[in-house]
VOVOFI-203177 format. One record per residue: residue in one letter; z negated, x, y of N, C-alpha, C in turn. Coordinates in steps of 0.1 Angstrom, whole numbers, plus 5000, padded with zeros to 4 digits. Layout:
N
aZXYZXYZXY...
//
This chain:
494
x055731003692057131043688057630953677x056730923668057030793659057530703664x057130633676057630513678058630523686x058830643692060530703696061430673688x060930753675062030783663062530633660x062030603659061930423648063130383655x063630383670064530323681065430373680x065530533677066530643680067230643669x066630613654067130663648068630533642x067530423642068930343642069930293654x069630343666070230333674071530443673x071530593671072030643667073030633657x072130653647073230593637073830453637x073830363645074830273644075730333654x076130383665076430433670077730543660x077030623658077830713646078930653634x078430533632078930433619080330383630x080030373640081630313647082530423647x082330523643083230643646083830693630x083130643619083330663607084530603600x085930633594087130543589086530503577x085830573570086230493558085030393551x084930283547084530193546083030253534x083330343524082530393517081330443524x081830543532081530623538080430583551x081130463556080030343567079130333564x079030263546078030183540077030293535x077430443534076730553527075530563538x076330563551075530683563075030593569x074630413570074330293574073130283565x073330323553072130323544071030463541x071930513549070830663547070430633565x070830603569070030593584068830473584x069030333577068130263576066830303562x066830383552066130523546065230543552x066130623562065330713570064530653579x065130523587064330493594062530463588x063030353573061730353568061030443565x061630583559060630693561059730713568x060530713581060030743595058430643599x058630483592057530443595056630393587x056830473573055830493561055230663567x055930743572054730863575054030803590x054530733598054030663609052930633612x053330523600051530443599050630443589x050830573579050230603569049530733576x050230833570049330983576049531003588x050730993596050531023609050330913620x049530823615048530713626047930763639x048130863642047230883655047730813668x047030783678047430703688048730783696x049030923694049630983702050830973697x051031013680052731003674053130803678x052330713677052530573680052630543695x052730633705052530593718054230683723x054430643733055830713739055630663757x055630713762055830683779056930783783x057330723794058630803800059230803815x059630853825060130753835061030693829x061230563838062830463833062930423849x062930353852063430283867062130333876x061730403883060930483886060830343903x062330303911062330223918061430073920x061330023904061329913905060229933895x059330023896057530093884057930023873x059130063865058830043851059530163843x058330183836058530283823059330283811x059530353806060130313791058830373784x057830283781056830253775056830133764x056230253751056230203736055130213728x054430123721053030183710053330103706x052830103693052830053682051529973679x050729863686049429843681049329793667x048429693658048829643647049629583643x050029463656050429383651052129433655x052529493660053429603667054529693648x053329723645053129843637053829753626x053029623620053329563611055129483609x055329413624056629403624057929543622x057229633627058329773625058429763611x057629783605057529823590058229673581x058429573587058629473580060529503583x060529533596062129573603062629663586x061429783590061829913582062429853564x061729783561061929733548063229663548x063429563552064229463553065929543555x065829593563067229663567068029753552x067029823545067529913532067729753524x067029703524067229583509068529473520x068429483530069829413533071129453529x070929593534072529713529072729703516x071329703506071829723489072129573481x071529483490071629363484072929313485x073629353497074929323498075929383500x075929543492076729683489078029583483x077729473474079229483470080029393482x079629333491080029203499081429303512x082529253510083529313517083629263532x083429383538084129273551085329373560x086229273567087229323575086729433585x087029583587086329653600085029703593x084629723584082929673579082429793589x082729883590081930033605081629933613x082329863615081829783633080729683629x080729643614079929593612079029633609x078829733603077329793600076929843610x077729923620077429973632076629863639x077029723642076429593652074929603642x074929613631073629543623072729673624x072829833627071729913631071629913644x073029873657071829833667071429693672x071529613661070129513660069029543656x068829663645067629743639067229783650x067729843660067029933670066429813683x067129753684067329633695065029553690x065229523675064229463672063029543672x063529683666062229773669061629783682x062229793697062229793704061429703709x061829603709060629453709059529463705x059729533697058029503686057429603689x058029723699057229793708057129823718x058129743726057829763744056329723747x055929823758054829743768055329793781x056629773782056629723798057229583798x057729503805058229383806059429393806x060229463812061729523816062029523802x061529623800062029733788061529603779x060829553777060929443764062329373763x062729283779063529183779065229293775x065229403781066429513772066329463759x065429543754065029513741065729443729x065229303740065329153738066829143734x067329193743069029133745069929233739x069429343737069929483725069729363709x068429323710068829263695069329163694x069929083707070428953701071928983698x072829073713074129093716074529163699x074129203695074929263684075129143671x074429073675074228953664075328853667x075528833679076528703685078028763679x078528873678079528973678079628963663x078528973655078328963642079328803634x078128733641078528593636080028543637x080428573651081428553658082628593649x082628733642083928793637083728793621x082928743617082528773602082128653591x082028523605081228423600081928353592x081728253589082428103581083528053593x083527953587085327853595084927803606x083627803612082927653624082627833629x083127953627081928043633081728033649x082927983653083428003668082427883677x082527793670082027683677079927723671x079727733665078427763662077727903675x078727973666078028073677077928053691x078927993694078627953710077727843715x077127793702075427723706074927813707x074927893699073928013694073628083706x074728123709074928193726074128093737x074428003739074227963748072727863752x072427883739070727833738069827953738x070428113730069628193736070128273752x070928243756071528283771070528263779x070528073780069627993788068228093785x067328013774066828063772066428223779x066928313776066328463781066728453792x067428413804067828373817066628323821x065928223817064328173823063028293817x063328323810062328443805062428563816x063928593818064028703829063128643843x063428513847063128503861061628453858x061028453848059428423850059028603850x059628713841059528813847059328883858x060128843865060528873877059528813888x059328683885058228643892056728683896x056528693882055128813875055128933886x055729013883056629113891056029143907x056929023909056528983926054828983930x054228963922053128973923052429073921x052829183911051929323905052729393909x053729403914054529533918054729633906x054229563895054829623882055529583872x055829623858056429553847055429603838x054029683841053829743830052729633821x052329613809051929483804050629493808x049829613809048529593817048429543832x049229513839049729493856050029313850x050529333842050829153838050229103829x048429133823047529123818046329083831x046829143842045729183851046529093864x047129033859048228943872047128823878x046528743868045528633871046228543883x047528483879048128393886047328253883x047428183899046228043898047027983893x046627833888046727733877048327693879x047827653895049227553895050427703893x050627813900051827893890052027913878x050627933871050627963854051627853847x051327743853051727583846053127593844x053827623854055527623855055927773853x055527863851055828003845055527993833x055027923827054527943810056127863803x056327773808057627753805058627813805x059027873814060127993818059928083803x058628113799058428253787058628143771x057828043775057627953762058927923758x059927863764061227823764062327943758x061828073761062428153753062628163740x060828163736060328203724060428123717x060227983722060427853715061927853709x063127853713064527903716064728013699x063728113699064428213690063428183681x062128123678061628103664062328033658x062827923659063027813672061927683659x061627663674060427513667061327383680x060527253671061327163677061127123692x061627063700063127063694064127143699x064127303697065127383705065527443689x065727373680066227453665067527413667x068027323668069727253665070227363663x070727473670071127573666071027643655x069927653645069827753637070327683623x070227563618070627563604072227623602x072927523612074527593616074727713612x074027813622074327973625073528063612x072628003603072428013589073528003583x073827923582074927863576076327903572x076627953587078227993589078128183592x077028233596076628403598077028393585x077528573583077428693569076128673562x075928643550074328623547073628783550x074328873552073529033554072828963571x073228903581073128843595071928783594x072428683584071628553581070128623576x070028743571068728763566067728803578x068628893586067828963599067428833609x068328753612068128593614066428553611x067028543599065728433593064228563590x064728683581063128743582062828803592x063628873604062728923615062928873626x064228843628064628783644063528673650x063128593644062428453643061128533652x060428653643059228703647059828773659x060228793666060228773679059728673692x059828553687059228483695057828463694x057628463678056028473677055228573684x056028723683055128773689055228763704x056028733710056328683725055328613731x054728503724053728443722052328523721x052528613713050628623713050828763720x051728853725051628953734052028933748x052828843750053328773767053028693772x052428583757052328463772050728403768x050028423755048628383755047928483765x047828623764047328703776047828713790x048928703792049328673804049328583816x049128403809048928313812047828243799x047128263802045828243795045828083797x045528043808045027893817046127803812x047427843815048227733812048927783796x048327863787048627813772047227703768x046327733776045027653766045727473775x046127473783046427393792047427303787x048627373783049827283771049327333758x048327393753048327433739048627273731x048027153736048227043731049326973731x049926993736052226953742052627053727x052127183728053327273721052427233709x051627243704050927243685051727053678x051826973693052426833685053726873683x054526973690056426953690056227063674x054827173671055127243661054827123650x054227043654053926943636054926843636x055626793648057026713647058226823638x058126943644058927003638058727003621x057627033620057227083603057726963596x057326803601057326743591059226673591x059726713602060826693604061826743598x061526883596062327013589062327013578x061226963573060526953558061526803550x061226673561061826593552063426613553x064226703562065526723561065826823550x064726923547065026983537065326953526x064326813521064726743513065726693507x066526673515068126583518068926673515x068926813516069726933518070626913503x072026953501072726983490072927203489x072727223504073427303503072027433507x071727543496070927613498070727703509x071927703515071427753531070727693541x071227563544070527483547069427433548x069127453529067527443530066527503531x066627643530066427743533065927763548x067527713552067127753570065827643576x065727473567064927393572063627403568x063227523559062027563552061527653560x062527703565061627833574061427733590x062227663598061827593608060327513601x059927473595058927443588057627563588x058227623584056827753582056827833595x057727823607057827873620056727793625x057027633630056527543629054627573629x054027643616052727633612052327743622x052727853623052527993623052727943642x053227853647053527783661052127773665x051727673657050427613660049627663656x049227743644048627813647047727923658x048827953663049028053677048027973684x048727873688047627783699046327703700x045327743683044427703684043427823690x044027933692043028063701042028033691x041928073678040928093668041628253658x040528323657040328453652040928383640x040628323630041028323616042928283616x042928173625044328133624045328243633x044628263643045628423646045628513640x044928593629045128663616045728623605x045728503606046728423592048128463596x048528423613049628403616050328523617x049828643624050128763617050328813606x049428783596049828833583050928723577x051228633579052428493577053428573581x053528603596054728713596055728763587x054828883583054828953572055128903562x054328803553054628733547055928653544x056228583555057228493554058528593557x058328673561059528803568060228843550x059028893542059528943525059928803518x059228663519059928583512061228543513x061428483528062428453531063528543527x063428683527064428733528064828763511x063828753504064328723491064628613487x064128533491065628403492066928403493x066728473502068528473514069128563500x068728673494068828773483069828693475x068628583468069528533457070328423458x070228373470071428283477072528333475x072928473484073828533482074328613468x073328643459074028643449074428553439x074028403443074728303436075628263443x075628313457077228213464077928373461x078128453453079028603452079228563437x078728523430078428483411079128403413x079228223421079628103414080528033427x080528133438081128093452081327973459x079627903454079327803461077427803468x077127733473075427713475075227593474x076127513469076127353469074927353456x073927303456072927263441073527173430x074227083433075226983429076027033423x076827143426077827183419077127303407x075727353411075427413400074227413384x073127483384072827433371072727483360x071527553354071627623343071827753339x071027783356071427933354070528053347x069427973343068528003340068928093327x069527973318070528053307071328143304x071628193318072828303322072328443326x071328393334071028493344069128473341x068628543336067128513331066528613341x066528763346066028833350066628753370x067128733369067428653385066828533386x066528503376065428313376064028363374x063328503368062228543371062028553387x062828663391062628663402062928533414x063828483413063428313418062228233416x061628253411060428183410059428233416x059128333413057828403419058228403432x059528413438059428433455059128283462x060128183448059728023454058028033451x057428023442055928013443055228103452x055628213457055128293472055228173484x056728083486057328043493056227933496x055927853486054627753486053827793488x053527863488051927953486050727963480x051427973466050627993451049528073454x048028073450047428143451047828303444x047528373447047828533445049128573449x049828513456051328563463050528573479x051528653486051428673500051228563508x051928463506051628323513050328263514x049828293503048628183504047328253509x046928393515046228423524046928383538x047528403544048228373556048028183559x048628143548048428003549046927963552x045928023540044727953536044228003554x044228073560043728133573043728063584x045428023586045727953594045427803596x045327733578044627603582043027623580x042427733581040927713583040627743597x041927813606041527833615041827713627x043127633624043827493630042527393626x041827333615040427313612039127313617x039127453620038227523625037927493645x039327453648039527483661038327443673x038127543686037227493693037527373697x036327213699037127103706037427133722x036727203722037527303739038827303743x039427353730040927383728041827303726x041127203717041927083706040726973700x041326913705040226763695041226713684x042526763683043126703674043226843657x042226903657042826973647042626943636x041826833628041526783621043326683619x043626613625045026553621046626653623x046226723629047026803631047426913619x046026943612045927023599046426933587x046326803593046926673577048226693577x048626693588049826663590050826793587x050326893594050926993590051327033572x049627033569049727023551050926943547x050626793553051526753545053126793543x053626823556055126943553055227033550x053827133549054327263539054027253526x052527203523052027253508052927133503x052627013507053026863498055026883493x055426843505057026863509057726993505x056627083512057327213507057627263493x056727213491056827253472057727163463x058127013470059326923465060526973466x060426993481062227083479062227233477x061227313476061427403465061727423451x060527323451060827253429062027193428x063027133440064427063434065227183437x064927243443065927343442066127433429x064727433425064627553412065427423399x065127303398065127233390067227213387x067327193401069027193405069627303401x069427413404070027533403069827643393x068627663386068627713380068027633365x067327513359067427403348068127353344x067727293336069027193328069927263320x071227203319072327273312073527333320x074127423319075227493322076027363325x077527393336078527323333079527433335x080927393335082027433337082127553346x081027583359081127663366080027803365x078927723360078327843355078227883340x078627833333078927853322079328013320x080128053327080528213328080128253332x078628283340077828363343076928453339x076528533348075928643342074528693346x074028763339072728823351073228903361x072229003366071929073378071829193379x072229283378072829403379071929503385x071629633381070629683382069729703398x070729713407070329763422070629643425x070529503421069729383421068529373420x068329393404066929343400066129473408x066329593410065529693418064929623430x066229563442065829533451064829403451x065329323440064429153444063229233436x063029333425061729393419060929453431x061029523443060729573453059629433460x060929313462060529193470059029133462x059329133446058229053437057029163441x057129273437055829373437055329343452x055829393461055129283474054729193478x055329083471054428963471053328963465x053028983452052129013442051129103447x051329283451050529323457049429303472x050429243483049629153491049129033489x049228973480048828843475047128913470x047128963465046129033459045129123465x045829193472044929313485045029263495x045229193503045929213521044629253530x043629303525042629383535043129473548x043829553539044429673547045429583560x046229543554046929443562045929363573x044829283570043829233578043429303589x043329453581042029483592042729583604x044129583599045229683609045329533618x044929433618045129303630043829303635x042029373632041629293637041129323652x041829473656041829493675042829393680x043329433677044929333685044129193685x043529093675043428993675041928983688x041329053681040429053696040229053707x041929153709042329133727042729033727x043528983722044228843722043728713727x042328703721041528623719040628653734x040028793735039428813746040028763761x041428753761042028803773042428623773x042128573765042328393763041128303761x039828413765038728343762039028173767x038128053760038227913766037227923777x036127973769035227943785035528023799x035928153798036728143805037828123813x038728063803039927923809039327813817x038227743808037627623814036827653829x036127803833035527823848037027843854x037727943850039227903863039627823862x040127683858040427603858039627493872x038127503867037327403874036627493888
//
């Protein structure tokens, strides 16, 4: 019943929020439904963990054997809870930010909550690809009426790269399908399609997922739609939307098509280190902190990419817990972006400067999320990170003979690069001397520093503990790994 509620509840209440006049009133009952939802999955997966409150089956299309079937496994469990968080600190982070209609808008952004939750717990196929399209359609609608001046023309890449995209995801579904007479994920675990279909079906799924992390080269779309989205959009964007495709990846298409991920694992791990070091040196160049921002995270999408496809226990526990990770930094980024483009109504670095002077309790907290961001030892990042290149390192030569250059390479655009255009950003924006523009600035206001204080204590606390976090991955990682054995790839194969 937990993992009913999690879908229902913001489904519901966005629902309710379009029916609401007055604008106070939206933002009250928008934020007491996203509350509740995290209530709902702090008693979840704390005291009431049993497999039965996390499991939900139902008929749904009874015609065509698919269920509306939902659990929560770890890695399941972990993205809800990262949803659950994210959504309350989006509402309060940006309580003062006006918009035209705002009901329809907070209404579109809980059923995106519900849309994502849903993903991160389907196990039927159907019911995932719903899911899928519940979280995107409220987003396009978002961007579209609320965005910047290009919003028109952006969003309609946006549209139309995830269109495509989930259009080939539907018909490799469907294909699957034809074969098990099911949608249910154990029927498409148990499909065991031969080589030559896996090969050109793994595309149809990868093409999706690739599309909504997005790694190169299917990103073009996202710095834009960063850029020009409501930054409340832009957070669900960049901290959870993204983890969609990752998990698409290690629940759809490494188990499913086993043969042909170990088969392109070497195609897709080079387009994730083109991407990294690509994203990384454009980040560089960036004036404008959305921007860089957006080219930081195609960067750390990038790692958590390749990761995935060395089918090694350590780097698929990194990448999961990176999730997470990068889900709370990122979004405290996006945090104080927005309240410097609401303070000084620019994100240009250039134009700013010294804010350190102004705003001291907002430059603490910028730092510790930028040093999370790099992956300072004792922040969240740098277990996720340290995992994933011992497990890219580590890799079977079964898998990869390139993981030794592949881990150089990668380093070199997160830890090396990454930390350049982090340090220029902090050095630009918040060092030096005041000018004209920030000169009248101020600090950060209490149900500010609450919410970015929430962001720091979680970096710091999982930086420090992430056991518990570990060991809620290490079934999931097992099946993962089991259902992708290499030596078993390499006998079907030959």
């Amino acid at each position: 019943m937990i993992a009913l509620l999690l879908i229902l509840i913001p489904l519901l209440g966005g629902i309710i929020t379009f029916f609401i006049k007055k604008e106070e009133g939206a933002r009250t009952w928008s934020l007491l439904a996203a509350i509740a939802t995290f209530i709902v999955a702090i008693l979840g997966f704390t005291i009431c963990n049993s497999a039965e409150s996390l499991t939900y089956k139902a008929p749904w299309m009874g015609l065509l054997n698919s269920s509306f079937s939902i659990a929560a496994d770890g890695m399941g469990a972990m993205l809800c809870m990262l949803t659950a968080i994210s959504f309350p600190i989006i509402f309060v982070s940006t309580w003062n930010t006006r918009y035209s209609n705002a009901k329809n808008f907070l209404g579109l952004m809980l059923l995106t909550q519900a849309g994502l939750m849903g993903v991160f717990l389907a196990m039927d196929a159907l019911l995932f690809y719903f899911f899928w399209e519940l979280a995107l359609i409220p987003v396009y609608f978002i961007c579209s009426q609320w965005g910047g001046e290009k919003r028109i023309k952006v969003t309609f890449k946006f549209f139309i790269y995830t269109f495509v995209g989930s259009l080939l995801m539907l018909v490799g579904i469907l294909y699957i399908y034809s074969k098990t007479n099911s949608f249910d994920i154990t029927a498409f675990y148990n499909a065991q399609l031969p080589f030559d279909q896996q090969m050109w079906v793994f595309w149809l799924f990868f093409l999706a997922f690739a599309i909504k992390m997005p790694i190169f080269p299917f990103h073009t779309w996202q710095p834009d739609a960063y850029q020009q989205s409501p930054t409340a959009a832009t957070m669900v964007l960049s901290g959870i939307m993204v983890k969609m495709g990752l998990l698409g990846l290690l629940r759809w298409l490494l188990p499913v098509l086993p043969v042909a991920s170990y088969s392109w694992g070497d195609t897709v791990s080079t387009m994730a280190v083109i991407g990294i070091i690509y994203a990384s040196l454009v980040a560089l160049q960036q004036n404008d902190m959305k921007r860089l921002v957006a080219y930081s995270s195609i960067a750390h999408i990038g790692l958590m990419c390749l990761a995935v496809f060395t089918e090694n226990k350590s780097a698929v526990q990194g990448t999961m817990l990176q999730m997470f990770s990068h889900g709370i930094n990122i979004l405290g980024m996006w945090v104080i972006v927005e309240i410097i483009e609401r303070k000084f109504g620019t994100t240009k670095m250039s134009e700013l400067g010294g804010i350190a002077k102004k705003a001291p309790a907002l430059t603490i907290f910028f730092f510790i999320i930028a040093l999370a961001n790099i992956a300072l030892p004792l922040t969240n990042a740098f277990i996720g990170e340290f995992l994933m290149f011992n497990g890219i390192l580590g890799v079977d030569p079964n898998i990869s003979k390139y993981g030794i250059p592949f881990a150089v390479l990668a380093g070199i655009g997160i830890v090396i690069l990454g930390a350049v255009y982090t340090l220029k950003m902090a050095r630009s924006v918040f060092l030096g001397e005041t000018n004209s523009l920030t000169e009248s600035g101020t600090d950060i206001a209490f149900h500010e520093k609450a919410i970015l204080g929430i962001i720091a204590v979680t970096i710091i606390v999982a930086g420090i503990y992430p056991h518990h976090l570990l060991h809620s991955f290490e079934d999931i990682t097992n099946s993962i790994l089991n259902k992708s054995d290499v030596l078993h790839l390499l006998k079907t194969k030959h």
